[in-house]
DSSP file (Angstrom, degrees, kcal/mol; ACC not computed):
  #  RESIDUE AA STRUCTURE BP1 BP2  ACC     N-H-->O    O-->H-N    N-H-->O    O-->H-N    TCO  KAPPA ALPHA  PHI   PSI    X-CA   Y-CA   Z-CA
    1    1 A X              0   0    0      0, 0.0    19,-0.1     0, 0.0     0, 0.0   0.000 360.0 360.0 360.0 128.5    8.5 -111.7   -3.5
    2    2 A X        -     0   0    0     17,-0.4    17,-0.9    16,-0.1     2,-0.5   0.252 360.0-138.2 -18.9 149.1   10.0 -111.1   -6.5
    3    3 A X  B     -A   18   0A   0     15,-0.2     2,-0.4    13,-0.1    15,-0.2  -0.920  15.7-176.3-137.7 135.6   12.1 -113.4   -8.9
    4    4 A X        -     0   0    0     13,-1.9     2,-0.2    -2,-0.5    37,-0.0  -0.914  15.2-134.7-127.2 127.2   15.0 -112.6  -10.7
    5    5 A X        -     0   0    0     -2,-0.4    35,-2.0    11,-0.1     2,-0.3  -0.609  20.6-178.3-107.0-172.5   17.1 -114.6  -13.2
    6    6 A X  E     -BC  15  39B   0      9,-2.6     9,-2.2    33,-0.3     2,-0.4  -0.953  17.0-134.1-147.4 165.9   20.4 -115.2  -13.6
    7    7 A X  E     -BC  14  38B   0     31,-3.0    31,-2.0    -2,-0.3     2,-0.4  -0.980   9.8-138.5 -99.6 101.3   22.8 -116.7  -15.5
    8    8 A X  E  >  - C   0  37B   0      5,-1.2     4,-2.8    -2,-0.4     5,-0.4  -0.741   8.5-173.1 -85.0 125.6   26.0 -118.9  -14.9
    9    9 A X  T  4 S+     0   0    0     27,-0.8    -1,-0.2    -2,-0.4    28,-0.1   0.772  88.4  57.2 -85.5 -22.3   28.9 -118.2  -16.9
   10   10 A X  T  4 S+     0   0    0     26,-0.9    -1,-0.2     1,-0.1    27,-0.1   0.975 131.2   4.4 -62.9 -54.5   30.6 -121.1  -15.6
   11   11 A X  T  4 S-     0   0    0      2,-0.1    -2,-0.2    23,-0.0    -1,-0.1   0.720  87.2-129.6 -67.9 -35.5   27.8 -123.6  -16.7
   12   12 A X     <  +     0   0    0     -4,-2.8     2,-0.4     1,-0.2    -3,-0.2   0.756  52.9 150.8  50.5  52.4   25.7 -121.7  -18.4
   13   13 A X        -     0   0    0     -5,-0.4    -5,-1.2     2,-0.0     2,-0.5  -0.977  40.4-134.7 -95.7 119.3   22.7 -122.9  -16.6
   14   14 A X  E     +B    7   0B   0     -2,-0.4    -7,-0.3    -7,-0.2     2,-0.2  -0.668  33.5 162.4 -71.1 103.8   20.0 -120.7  -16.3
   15   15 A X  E     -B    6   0B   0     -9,-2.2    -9,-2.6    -2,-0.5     2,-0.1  -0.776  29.5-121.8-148.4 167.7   18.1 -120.3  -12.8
   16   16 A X        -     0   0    0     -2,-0.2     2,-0.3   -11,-0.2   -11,-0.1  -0.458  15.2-167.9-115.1-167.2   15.9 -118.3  -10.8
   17   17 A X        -     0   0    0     -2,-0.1   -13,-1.9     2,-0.1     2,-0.6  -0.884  11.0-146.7-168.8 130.6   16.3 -116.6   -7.4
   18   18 A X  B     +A    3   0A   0     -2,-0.3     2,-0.3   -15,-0.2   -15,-0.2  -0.943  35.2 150.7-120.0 122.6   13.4 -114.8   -4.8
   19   19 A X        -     0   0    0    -17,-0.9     2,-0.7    -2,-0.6   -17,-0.4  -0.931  54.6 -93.4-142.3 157.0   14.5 -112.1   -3.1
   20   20 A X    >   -     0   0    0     -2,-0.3     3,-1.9   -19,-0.1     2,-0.2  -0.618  49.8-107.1 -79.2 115.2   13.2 -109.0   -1.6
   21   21 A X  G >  S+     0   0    0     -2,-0.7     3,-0.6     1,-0.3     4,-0.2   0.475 116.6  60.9 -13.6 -24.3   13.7 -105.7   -4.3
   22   22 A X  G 3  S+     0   0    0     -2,-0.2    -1,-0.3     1,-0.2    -2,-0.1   0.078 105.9  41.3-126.5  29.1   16.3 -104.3   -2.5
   23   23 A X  G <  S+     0   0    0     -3,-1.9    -2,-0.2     3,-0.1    -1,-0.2  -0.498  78.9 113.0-135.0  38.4   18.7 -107.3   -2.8
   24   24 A X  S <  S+     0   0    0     -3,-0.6    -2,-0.1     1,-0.1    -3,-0.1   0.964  77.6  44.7 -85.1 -50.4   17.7 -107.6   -6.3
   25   25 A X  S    S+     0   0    0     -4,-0.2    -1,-0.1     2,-0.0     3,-0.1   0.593  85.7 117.1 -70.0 -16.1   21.6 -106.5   -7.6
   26   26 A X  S    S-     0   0    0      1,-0.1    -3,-0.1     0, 0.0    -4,-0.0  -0.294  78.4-105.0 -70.6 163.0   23.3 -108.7   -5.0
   27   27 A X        -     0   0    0      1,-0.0     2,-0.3    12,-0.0    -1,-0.1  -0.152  36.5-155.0 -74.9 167.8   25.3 -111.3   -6.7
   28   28 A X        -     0   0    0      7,-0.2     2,-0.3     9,-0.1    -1,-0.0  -0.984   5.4-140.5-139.2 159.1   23.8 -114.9   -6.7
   29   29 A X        -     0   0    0     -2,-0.3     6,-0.2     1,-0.1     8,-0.1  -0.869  29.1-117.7-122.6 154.3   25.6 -118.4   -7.0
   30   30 A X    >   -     0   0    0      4,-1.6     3,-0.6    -2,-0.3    -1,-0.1   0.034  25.6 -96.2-103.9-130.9   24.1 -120.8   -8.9
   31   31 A X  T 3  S+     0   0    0      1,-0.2    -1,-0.1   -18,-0.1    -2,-0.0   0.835 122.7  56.6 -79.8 -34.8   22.7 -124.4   -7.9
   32   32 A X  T 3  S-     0   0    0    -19,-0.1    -1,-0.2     2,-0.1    -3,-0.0   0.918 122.7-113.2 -62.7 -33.3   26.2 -126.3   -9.1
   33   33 A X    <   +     0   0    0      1,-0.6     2,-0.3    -3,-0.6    -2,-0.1   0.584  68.7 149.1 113.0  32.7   27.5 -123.9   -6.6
   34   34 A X        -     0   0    0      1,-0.1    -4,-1.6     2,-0.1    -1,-0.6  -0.814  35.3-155.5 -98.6 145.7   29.8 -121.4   -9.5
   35   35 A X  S    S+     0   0    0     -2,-0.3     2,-0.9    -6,-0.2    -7,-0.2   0.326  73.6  89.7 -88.5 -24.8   29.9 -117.7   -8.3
   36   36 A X        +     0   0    0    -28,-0.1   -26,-0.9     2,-0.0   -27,-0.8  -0.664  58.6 127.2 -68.4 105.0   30.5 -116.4  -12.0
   37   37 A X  E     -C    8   0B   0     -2,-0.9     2,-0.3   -29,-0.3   -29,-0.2  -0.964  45.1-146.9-152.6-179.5   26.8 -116.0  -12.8
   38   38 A X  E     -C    7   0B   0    -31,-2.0   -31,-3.0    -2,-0.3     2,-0.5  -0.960  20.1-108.4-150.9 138.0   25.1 -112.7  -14.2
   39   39 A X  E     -C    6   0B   0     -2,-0.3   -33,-0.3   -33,-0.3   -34,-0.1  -0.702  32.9-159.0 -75.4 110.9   21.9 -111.2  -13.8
   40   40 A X        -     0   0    0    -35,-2.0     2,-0.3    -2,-0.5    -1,-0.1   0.268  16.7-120.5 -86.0-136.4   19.8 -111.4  -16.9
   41   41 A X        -     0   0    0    -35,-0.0     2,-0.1     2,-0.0    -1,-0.1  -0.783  15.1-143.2-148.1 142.3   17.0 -109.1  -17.5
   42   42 A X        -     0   0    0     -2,-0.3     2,-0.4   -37,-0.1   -38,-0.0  -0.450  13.2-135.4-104.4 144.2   13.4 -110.2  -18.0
   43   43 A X        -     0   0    0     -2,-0.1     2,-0.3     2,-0.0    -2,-0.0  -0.909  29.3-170.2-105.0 143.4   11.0 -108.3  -20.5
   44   44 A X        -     0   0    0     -2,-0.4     2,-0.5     2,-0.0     0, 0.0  -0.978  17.7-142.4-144.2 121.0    7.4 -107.9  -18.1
   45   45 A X        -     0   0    0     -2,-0.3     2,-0.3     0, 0.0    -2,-0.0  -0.867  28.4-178.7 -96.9 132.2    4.5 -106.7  -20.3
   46   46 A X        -     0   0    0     -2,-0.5    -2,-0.0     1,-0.0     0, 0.0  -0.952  32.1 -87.7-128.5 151.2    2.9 -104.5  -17.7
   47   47 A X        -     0   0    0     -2,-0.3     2,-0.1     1,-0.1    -1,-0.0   0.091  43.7-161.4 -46.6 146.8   -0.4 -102.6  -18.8
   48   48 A X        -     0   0    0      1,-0.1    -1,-0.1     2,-0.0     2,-0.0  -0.295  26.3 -61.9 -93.4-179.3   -0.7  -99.3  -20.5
   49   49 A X        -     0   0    0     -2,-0.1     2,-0.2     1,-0.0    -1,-0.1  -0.322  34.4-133.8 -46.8 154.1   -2.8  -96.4  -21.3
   50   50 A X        +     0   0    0      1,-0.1    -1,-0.0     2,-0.0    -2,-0.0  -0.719  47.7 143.0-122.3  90.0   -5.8  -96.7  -23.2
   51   51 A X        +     0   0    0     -2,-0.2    -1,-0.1     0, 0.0    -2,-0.0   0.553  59.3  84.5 -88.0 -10.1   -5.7  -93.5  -26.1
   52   52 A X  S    S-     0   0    0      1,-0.0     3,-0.1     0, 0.0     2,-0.1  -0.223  84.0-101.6 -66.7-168.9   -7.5  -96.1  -29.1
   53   53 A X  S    S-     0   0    0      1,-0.4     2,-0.2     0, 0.0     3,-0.0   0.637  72.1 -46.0 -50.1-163.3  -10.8  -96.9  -29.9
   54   54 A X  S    S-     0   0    0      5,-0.1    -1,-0.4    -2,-0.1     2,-0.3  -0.317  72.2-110.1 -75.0 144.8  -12.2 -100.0  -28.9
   55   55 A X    >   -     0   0    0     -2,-0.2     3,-1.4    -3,-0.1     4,-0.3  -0.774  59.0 -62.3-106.0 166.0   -9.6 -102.9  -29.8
   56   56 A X  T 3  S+     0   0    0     -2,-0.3    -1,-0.1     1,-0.2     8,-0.1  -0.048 118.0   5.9 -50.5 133.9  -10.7 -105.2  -32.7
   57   57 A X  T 3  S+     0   0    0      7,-0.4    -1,-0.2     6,-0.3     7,-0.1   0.622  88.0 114.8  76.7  33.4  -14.0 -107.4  -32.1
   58   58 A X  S <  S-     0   0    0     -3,-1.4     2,-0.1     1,-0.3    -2,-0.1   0.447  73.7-137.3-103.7  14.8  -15.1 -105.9  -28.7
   59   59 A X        +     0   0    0     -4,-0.3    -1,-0.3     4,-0.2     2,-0.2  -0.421  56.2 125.5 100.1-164.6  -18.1 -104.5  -30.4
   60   60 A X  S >  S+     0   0    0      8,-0.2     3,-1.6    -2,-0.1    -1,-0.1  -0.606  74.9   2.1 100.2-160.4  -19.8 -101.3  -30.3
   61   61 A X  T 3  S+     0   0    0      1,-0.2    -2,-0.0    -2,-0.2     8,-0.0  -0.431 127.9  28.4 -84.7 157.2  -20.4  -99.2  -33.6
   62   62 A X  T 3  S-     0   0    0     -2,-0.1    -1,-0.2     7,-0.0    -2,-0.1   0.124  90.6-143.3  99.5 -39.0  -19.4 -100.7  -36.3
   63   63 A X    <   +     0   0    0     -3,-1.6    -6,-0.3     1,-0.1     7,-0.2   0.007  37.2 152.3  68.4-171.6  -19.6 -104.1  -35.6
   64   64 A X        -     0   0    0      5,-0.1    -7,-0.4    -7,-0.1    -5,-0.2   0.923  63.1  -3.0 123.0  39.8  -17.3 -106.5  -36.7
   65   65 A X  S  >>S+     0   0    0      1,-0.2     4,-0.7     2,-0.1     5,-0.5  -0.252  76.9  76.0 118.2 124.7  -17.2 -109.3  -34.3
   66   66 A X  T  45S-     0   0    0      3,-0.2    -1,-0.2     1,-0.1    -2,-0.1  -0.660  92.3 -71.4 106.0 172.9  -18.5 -110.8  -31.0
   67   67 A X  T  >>S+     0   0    0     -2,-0.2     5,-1.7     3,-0.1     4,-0.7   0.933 136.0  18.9 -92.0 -58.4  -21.8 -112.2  -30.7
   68   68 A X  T  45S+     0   0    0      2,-0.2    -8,-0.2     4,-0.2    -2,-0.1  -0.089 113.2  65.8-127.1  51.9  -23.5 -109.0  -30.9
   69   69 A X  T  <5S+     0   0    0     -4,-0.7    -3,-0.2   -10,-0.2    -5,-0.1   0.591 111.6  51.9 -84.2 -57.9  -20.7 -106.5  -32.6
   70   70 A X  T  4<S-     0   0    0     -5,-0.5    -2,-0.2    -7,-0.2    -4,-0.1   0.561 115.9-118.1 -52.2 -40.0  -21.5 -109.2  -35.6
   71   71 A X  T  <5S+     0   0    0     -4,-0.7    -3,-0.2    -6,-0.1    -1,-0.2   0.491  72.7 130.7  76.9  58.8  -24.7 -108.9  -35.6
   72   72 A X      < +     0   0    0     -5,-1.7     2,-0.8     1,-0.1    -4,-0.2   0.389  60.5  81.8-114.7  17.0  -26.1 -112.4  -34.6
   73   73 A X              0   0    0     -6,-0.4    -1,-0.1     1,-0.1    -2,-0.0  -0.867 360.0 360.0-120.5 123.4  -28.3 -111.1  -32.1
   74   74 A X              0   0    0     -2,-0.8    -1,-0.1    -3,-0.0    -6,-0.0   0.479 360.0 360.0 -52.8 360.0  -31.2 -109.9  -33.2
């Protein structure tokens, strides 16, 4: 289940909440029991694409890293 924080404006105590995605916007009170609180919003590194090369020291031509990108296996 999901976790969403929030924010109290009354306290300013910072807390977390698990709820199902489609009560993610409802409001939440927080643990002191204050109703002013505000949803903050979380940065979530999710994967990407891969359009590079190889990323730095996974080997391959070139070298440049790694047990045998480096060239310490014979």
């Amino acid at each position: 289940m999901p976790r969403y924080e929030f924010r109290c404006r009354s306290c300013d105590d910072t807390f977390e909440v698990s709820r199902p995605m489609a009560e993610s916007s409802a409001p939440a009170s927080c643990p002191a029991g204050h109703d002013d609180t505000v949803k903050l919003l979380s940065a979530v590194a999710v994967g990407g694409t891969r359009s590079a090369g190889p990323a730095p020291g996974a080997g391959g031509a070139g070298g440049g890293g790694g047990c045998c990108g480096g060239g310490c296996c014979g």
